[in-house]
PDB file of N, CA, C and O in Angstrom:
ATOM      1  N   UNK A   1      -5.293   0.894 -13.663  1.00  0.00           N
ATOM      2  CA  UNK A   1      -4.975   0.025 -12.537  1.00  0.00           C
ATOM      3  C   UNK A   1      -5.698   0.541 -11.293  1.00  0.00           C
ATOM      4  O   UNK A   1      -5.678   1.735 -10.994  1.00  0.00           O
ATOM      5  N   UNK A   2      -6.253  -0.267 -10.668  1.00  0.00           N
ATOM      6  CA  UNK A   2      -7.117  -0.162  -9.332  1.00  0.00           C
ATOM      7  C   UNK A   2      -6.819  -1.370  -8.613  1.00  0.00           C
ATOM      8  O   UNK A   2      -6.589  -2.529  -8.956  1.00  0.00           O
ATOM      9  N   UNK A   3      -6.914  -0.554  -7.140  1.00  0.00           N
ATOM     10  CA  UNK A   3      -6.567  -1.140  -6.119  1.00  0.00           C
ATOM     11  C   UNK A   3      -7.929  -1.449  -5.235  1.00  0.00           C
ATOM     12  O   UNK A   3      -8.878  -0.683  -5.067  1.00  0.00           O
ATOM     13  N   UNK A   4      -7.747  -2.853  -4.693  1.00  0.00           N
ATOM     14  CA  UNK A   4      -8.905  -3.407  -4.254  1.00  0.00           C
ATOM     15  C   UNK A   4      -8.712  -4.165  -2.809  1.00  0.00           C
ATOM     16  O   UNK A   4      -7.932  -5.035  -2.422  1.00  0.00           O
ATOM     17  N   UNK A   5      -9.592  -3.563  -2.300  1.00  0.00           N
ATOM     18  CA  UNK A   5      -8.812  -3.665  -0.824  1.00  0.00           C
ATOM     19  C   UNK A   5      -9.875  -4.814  -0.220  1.00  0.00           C
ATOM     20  O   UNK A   5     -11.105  -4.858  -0.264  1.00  0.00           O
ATOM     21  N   UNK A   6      -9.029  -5.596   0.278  1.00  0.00           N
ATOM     22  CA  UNK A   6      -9.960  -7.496   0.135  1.00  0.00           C
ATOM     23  C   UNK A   6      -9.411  -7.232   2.266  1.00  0.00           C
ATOM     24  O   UNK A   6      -8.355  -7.134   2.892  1.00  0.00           O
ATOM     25  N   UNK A   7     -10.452  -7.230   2.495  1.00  0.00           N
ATOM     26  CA  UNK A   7     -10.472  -6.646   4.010  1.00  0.00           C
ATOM     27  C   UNK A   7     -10.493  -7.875   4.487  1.00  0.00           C
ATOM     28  O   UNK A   7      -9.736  -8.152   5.417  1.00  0.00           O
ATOM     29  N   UNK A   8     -11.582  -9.100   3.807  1.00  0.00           N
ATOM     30  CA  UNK A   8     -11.094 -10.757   4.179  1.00  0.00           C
ATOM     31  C   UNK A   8      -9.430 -11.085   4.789  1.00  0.00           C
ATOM     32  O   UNK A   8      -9.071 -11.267   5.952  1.00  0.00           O
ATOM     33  N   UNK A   9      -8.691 -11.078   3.633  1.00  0.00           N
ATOM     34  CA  UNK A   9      -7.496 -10.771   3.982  1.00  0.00           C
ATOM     35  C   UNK A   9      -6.031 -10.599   4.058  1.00  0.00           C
ATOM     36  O   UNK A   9      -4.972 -11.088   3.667  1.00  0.00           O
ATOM     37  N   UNK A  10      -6.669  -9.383   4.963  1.00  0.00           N
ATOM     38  CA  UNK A  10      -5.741  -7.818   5.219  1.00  0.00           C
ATOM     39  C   UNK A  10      -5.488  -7.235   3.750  1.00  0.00           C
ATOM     40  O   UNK A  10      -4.960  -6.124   3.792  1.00  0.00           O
ATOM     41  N   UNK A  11      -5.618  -7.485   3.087  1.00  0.00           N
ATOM     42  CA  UNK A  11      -4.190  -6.849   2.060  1.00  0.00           C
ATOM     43  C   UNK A  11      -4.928  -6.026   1.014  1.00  0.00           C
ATOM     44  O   UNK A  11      -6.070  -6.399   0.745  1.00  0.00           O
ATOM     45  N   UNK A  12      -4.292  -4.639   0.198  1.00  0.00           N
ATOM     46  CA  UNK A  12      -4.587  -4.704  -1.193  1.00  0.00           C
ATOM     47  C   UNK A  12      -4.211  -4.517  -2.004  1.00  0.00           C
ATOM     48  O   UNK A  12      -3.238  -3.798  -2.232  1.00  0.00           O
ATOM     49  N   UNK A  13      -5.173  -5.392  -3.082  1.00  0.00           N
ATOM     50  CA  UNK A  13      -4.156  -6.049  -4.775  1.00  0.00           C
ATOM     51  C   UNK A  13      -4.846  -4.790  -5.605  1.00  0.00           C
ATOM     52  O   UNK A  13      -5.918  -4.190  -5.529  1.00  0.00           O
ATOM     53  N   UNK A  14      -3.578  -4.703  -6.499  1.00  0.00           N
ATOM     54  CA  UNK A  14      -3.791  -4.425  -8.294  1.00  0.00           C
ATOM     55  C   UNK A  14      -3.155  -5.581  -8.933  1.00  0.00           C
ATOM     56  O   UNK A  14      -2.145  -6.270  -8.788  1.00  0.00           O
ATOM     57  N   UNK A  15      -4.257  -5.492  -9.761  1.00  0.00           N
ATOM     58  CA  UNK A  15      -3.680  -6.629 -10.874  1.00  0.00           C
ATOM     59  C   UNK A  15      -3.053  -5.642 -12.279  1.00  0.00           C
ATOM     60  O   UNK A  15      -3.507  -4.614 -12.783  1.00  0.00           O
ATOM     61  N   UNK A  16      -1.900  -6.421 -12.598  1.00  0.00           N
ATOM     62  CA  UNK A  16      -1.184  -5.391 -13.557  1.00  0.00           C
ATOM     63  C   UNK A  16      -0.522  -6.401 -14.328  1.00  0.00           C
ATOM     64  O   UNK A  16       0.539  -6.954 -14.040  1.00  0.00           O
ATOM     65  N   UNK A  17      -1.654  -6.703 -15.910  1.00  0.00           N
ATOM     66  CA  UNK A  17      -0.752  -7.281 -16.796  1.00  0.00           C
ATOM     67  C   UNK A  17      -1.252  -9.004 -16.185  1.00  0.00           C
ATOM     68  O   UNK A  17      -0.322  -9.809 -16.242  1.00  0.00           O
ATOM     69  N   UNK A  18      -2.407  -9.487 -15.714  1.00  0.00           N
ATOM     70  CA  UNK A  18      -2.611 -10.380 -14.896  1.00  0.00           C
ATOM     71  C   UNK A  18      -1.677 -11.349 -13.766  1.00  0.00           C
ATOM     72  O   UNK A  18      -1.791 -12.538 -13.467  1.00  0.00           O
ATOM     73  N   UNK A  19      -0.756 -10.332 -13.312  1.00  0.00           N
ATOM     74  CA  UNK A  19      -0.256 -10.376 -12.066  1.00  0.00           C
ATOM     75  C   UNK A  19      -0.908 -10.024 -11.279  1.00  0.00           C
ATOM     76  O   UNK A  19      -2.075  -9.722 -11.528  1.00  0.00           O
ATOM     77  N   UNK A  20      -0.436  -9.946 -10.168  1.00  0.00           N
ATOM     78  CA  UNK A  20      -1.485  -9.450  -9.057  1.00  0.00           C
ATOM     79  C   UNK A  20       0.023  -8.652  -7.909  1.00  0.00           C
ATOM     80  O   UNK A  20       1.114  -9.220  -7.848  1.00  0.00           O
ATOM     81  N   UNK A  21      -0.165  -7.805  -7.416  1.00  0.00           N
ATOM     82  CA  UNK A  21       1.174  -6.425  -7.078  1.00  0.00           C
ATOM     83  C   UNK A  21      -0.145  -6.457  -5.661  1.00  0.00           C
ATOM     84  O   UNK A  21      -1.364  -6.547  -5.808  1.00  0.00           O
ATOM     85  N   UNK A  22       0.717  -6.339  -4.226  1.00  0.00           N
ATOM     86  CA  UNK A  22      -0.216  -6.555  -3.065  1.00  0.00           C
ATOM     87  C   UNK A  22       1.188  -5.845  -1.933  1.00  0.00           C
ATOM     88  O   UNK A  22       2.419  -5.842  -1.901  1.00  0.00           O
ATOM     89  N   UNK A  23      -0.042  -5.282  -1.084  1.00  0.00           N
ATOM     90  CA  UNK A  23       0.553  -4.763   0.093  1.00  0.00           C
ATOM     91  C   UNK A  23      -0.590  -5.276   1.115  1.00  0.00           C
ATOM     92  O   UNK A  23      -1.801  -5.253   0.895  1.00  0.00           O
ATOM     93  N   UNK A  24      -0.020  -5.688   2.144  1.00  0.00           N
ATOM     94  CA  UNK A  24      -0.436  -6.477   3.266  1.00  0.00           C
ATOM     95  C   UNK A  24      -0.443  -5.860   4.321  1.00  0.00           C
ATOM     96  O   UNK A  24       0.417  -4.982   4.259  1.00  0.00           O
ATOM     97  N   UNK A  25      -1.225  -5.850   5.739  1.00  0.00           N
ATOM     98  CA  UNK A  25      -1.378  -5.077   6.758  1.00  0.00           C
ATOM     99  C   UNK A  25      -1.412  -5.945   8.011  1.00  0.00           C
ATOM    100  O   UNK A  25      -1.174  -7.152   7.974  1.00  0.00           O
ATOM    101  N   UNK A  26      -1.665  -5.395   8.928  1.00  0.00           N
ATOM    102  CA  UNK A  26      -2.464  -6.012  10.139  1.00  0.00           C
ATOM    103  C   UNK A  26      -3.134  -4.813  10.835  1.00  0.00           C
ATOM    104  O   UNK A  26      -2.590  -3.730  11.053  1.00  0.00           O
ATOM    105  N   UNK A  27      -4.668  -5.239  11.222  1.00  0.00           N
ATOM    106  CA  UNK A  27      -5.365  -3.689  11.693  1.00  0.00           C
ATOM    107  C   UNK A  27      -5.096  -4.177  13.512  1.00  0.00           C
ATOM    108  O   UNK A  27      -5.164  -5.290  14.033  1.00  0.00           O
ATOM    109  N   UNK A  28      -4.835  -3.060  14.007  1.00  0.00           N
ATOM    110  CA  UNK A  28      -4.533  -3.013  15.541  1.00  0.00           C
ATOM    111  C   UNK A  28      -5.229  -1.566  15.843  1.00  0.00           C
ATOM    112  O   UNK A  28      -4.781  -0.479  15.479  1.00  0.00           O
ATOM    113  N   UNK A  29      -6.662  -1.838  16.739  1.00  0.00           N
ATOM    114  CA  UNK A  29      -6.957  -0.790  17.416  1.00  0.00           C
ATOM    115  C   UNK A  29      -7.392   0.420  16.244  1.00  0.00           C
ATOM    116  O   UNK A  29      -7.445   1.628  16.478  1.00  0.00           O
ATOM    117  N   UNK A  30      -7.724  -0.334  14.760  1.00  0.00           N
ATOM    118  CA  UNK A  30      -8.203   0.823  13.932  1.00  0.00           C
ATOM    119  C   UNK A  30      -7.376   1.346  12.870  1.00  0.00           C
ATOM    120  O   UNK A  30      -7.680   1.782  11.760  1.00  0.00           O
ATOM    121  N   UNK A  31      -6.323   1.214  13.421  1.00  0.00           N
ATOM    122  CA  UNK A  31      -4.939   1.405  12.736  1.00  0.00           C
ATOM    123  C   UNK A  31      -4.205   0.438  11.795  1.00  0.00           C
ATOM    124  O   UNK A  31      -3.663  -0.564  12.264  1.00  0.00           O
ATOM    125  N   UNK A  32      -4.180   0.646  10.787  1.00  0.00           N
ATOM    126  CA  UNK A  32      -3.330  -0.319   9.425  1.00  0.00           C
ATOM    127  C   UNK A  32      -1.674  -0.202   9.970  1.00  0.00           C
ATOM    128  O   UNK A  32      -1.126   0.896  10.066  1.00  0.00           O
ATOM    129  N   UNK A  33      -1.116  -1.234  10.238  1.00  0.00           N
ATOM    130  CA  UNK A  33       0.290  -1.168   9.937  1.00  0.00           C
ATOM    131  C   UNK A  33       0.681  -1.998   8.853  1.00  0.00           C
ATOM    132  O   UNK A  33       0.492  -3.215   8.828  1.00  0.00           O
ATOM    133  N   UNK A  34       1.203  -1.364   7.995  1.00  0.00           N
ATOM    134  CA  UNK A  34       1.605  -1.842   6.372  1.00  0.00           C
ATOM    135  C   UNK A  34       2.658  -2.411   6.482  1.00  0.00           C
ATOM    136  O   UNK A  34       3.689  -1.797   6.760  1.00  0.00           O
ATOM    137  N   UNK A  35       2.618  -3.708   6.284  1.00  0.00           N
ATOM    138  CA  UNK A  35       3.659  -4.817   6.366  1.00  0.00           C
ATOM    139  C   UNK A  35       4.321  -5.248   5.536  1.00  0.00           C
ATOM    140  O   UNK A  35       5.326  -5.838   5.934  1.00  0.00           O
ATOM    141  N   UNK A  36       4.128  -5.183   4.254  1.00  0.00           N
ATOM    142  CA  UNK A  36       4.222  -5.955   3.278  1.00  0.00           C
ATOM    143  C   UNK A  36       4.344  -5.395   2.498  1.00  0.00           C
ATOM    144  O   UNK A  36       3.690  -4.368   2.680  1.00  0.00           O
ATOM    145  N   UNK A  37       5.116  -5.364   1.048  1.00  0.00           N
ATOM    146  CA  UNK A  37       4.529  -4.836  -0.190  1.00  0.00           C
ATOM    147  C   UNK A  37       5.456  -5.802  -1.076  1.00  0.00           C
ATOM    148  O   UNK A  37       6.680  -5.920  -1.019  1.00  0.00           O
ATOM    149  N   UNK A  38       4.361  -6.590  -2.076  1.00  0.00           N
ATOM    150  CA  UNK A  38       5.258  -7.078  -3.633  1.00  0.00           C
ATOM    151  C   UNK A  38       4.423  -7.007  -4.739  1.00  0.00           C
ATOM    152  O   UNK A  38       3.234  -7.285  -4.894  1.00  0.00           O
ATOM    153  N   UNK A  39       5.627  -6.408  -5.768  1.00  0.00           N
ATOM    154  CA  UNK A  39       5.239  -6.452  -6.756  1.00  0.00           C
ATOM    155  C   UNK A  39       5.714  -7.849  -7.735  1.00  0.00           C
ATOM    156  O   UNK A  39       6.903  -8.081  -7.517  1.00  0.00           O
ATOM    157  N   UNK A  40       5.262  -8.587  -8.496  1.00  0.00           N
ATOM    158  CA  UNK A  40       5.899  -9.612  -9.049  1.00  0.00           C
ATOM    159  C   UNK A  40       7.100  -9.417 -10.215  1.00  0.00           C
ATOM    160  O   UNK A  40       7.262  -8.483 -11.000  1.00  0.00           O
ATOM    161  N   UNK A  41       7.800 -10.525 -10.052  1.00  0.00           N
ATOM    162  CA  UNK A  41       8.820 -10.047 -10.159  1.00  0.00           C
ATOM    163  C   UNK A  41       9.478  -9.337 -11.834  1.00  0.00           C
ATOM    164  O   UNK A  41      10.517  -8.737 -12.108  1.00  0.00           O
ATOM    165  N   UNK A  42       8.137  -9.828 -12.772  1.00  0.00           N
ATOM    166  CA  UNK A  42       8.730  -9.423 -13.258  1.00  0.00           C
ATOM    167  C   UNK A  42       8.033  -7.933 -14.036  1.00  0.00           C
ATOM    168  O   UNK A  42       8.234  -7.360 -15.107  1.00  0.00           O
ATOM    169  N   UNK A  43       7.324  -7.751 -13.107  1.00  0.00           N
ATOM    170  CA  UNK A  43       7.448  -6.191 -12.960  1.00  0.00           C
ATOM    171  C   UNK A  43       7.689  -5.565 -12.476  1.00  0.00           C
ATOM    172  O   UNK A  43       7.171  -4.469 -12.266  1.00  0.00           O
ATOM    173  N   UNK A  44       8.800  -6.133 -12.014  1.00  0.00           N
ATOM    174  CA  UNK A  44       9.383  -4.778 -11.235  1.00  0.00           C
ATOM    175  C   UNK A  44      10.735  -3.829 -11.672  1.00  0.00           C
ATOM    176  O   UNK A  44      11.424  -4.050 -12.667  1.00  0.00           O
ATOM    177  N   UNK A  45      10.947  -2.744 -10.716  1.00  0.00           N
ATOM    178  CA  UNK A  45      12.030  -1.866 -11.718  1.00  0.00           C
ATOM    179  C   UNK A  45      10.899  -0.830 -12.491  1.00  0.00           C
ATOM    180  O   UNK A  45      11.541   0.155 -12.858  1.00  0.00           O
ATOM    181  N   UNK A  46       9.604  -0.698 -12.835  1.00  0.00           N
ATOM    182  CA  UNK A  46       8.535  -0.155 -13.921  1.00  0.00           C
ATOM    183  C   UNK A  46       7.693   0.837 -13.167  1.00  0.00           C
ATOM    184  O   UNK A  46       6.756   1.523 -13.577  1.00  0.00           O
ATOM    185  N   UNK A  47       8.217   0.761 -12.013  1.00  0.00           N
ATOM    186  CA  UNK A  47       7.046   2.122 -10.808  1.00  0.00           C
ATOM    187  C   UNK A  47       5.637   0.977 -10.657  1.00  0.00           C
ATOM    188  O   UNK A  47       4.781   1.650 -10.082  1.00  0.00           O
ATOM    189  N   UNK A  48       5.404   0.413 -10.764  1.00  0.00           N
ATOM    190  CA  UNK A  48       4.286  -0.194 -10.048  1.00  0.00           C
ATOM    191  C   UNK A  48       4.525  -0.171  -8.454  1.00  0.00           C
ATOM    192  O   UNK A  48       3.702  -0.002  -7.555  1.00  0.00           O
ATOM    193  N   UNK A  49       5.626  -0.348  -8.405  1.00  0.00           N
ATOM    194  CA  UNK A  49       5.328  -0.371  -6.432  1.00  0.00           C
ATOM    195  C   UNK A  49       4.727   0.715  -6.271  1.00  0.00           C
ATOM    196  O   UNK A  49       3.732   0.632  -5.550  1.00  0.00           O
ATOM    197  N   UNK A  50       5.010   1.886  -6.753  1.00  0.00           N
ATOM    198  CA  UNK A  50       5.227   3.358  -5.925  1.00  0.00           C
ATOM    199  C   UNK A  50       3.414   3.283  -6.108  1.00  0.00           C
ATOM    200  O   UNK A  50       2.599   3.389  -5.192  1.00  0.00           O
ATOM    201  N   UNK A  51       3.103   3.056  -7.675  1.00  0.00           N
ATOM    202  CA  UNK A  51       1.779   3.041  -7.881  1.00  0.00           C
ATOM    203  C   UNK A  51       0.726   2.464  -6.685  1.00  0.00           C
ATOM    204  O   UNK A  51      -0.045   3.131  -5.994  1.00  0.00           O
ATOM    205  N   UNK A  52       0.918   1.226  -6.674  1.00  0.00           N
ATOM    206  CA  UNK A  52       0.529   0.655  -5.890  1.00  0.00           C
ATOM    207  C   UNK A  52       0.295   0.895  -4.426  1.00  0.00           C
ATOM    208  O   UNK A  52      -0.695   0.444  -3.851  1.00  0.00           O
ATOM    209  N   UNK A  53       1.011   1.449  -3.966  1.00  0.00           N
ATOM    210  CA  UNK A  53       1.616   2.310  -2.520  1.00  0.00           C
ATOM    211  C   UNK A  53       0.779   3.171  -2.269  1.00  0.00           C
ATOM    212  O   UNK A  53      -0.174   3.046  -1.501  1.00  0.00           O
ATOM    213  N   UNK A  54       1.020   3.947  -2.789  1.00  0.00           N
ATOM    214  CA  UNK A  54       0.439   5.583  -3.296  1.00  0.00           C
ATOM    215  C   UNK A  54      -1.325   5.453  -3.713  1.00  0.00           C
ATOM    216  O   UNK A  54      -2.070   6.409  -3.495  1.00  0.00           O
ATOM    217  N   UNK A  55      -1.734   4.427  -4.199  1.00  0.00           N
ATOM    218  CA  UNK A  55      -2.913   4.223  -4.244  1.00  0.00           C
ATOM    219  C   UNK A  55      -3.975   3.202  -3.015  1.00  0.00           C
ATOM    220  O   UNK A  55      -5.187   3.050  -2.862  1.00  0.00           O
ATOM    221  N   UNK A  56      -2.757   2.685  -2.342  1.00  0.00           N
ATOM    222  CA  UNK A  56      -3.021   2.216  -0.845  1.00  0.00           C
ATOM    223  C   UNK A  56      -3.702   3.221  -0.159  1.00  0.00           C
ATOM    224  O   UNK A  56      -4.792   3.367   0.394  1.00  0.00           O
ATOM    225  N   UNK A  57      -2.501   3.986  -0.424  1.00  0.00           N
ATOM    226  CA  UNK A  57      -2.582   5.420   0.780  1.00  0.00           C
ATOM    227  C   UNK A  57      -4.271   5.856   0.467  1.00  0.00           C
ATOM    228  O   UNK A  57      -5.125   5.885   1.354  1.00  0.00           O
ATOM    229  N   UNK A  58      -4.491   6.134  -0.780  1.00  0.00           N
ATOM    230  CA  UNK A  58      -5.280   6.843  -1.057  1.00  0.00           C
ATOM    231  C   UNK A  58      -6.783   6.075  -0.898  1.00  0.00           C
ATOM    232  O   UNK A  58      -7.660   6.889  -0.611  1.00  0.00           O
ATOM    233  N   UNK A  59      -7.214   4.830  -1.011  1.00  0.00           N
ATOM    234  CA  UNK A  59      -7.920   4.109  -0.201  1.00  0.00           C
ATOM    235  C   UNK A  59      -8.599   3.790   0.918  1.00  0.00           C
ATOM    236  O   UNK A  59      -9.789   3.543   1.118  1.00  0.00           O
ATOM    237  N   UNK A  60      -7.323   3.849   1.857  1.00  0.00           N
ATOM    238  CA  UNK A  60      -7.523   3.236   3.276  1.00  0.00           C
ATOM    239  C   UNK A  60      -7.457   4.887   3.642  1.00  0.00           C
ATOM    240  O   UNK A  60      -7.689   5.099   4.832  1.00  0.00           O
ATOM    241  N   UNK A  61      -7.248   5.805   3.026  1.00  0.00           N
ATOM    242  CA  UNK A  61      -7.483   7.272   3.419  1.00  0.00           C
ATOM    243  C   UNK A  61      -8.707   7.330   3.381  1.00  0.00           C
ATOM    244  O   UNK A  61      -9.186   7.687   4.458  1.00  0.00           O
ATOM    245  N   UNK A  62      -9.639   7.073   2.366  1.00  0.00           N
ATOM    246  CA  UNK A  62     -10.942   7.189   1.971  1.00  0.00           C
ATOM    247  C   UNK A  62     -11.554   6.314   2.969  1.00  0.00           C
ATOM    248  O   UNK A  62     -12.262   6.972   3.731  1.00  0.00           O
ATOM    249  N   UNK A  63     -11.534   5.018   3.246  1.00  0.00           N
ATOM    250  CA  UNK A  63     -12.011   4.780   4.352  1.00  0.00           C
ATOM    251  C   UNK A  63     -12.097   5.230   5.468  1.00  0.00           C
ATOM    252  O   UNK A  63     -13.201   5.044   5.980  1.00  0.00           O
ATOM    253  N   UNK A  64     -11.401   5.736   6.047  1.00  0.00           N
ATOM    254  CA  UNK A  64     -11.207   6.315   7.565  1.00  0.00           C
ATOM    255  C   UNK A  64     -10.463   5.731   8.250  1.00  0.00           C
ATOM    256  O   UNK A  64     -10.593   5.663   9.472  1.00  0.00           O
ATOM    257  N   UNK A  65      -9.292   5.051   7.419  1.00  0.00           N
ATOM    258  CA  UNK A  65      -8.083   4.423   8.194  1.00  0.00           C
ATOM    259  C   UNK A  65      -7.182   5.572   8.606  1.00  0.00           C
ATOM    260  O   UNK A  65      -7.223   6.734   8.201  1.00  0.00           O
ATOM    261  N   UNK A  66      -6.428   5.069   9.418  1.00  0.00           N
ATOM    262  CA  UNK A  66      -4.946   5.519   9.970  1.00  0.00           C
ATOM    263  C   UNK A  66      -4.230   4.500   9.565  1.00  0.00           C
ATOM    264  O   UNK A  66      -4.728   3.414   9.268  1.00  0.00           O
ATOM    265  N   UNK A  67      -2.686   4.831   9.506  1.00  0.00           N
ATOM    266  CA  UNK A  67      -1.818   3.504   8.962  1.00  0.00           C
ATOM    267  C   UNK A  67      -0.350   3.897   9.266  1.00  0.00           C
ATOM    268  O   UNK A  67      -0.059   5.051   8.955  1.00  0.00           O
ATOM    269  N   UNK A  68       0.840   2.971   9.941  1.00  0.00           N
ATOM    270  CA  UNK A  68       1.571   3.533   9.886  1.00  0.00           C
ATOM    271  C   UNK A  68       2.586   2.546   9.300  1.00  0.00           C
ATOM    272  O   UNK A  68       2.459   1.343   9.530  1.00  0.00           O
ATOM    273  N   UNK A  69       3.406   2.931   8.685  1.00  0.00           N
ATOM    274  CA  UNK A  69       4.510   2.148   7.676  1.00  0.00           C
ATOM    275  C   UNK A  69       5.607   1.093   8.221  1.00  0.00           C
ATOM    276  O   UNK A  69       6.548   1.415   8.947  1.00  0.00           O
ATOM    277  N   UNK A  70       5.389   0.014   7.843  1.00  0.00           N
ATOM    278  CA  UNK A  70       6.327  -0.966   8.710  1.00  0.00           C
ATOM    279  C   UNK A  70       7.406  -1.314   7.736  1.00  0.00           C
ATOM    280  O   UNK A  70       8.629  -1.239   7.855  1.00  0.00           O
ATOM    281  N   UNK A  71       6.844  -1.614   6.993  1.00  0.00           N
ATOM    282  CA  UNK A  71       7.639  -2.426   5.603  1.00  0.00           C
ATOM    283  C   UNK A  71       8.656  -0.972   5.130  1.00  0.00           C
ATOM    284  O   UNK A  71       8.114   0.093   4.834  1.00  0.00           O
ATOM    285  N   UNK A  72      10.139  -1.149   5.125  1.00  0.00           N
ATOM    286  CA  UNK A  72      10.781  -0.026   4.311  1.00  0.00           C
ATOM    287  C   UNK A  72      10.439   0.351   3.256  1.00  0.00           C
ATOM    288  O   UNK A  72      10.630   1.551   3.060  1.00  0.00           O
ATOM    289  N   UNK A  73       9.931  -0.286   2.358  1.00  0.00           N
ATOM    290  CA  UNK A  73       9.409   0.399   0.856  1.00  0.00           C
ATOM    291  C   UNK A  73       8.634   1.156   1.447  1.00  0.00           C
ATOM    292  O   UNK A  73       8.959   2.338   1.550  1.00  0.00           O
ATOM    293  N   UNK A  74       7.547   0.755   1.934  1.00  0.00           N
ATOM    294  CA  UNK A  74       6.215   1.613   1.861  1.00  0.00           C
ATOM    295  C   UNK A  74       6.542   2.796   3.027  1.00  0.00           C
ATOM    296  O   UNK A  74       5.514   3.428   3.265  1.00  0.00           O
ATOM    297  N   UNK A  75       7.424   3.149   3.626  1.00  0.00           N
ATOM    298  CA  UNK A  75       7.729   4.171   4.585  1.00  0.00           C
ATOM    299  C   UNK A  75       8.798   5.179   4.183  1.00  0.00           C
ATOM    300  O   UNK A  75       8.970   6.313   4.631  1.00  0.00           O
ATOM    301  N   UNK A  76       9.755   4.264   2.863  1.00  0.00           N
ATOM    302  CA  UNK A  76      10.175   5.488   2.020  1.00  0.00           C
ATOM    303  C   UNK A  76       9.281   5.712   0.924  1.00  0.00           C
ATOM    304  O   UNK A  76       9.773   6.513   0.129  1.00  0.00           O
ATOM    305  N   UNK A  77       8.164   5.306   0.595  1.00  0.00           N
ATOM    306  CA  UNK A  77       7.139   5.906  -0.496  1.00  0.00           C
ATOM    307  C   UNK A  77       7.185   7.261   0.024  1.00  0.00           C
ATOM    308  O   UNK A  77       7.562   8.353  -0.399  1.00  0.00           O
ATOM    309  N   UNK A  78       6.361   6.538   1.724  1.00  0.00           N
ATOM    310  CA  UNK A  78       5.675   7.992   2.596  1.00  0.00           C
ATOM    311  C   UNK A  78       6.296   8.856   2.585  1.00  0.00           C
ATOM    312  O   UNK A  78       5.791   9.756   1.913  1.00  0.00           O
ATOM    313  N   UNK A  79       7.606   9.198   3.189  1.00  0.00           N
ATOM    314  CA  UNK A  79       8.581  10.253   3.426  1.00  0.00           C
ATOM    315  C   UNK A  79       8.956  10.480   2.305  1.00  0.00           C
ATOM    316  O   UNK A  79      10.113  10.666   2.683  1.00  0.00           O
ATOM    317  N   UNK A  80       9.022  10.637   1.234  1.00  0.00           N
ATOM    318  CA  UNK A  80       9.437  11.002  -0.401  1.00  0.00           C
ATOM    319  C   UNK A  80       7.951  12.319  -0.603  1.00  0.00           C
ATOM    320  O   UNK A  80       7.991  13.281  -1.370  1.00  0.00           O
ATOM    321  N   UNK A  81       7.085  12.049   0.083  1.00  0.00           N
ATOM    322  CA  UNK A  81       5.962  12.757  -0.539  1.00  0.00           C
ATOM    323  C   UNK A  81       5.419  13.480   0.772  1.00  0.00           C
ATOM    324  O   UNK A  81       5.056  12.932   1.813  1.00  0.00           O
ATOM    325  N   UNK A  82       5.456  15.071   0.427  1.00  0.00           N
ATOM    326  CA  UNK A  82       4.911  15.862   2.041  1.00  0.00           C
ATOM    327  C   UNK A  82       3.005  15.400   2.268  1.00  0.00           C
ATOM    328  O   UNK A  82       2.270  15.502   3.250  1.00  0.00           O
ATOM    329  N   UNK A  83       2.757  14.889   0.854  1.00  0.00           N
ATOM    330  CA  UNK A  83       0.825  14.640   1.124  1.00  0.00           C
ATOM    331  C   UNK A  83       1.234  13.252   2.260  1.00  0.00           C
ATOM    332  O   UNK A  83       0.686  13.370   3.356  1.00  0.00           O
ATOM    333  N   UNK A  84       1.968  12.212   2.118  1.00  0.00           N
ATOM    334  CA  UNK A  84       1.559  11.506   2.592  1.00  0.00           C
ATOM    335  C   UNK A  84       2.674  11.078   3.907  1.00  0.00           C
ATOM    336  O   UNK A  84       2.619  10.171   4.737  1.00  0.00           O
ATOM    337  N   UNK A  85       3.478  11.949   3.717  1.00  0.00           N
ATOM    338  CA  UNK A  85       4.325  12.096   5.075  1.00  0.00           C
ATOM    339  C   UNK A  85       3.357  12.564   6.051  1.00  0.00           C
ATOM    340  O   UNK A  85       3.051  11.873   7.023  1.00  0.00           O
ATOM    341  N   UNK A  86       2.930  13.558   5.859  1.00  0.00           N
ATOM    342  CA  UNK A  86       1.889  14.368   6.901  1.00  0.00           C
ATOM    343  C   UNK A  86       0.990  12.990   7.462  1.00  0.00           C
ATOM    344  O   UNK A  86       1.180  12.773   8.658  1.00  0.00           O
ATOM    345  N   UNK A  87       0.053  12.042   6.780  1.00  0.00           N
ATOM    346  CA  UNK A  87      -1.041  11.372   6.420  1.00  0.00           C
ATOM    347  C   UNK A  87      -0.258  10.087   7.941  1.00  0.00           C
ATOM    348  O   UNK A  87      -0.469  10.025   9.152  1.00  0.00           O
ATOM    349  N   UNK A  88       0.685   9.251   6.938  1.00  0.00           N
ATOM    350  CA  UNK A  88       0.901   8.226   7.185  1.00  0.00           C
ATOM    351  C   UNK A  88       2.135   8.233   7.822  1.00  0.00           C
ATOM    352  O   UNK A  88       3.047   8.950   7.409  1.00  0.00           O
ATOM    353  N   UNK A  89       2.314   7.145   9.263  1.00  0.00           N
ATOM    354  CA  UNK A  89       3.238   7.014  10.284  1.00  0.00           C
ATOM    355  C   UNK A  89       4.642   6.362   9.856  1.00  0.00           C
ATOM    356  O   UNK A  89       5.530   6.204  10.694  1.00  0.00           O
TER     357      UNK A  89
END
């Protein structure tokens, strides 16, 4: 599973099982604030979010984003993990 970050827009998908699992943003000043996150429904409960999340991070890291967590899922991903507590707001 890979995450594909469609900068058109905002958001990025994995497709899992030909679903499509997406976290959504808005860039302000350089900065990602992560708005969004679904996985469909009926995968969920299976760790794809966290997957998904966690491979966000690791992305928009590689780019040279900053990002800070809006959406509660994706801000208890962050704080669950000291790599990406440190990383992400």
């Amino acid at each position: 599973m890979i995450v594909t970050h469609e900068k058109d827009t905002h958001r990025f998908t994995m497709e899992i099982n030909g679903e499509i699992a997406k976290v959504e943003y808005q860039l302000k000043e350089g900065k990602m604030y992560l708005t969004y996150s679904e996985v469909p429904y009926p995968l969920r409960g299976k760790g794809y979010g966290k997957i998904l999340v966690e491979q966000t991070f690791e992305q928009l890291t590689k780019e040279g984003y900053t990002a800070k967590a809006v959406c509660s899922y994706i801000r208890a991903v962050a704080q669950r993990s000291e790599k990406w507590n440190a990383i992400i707001e």
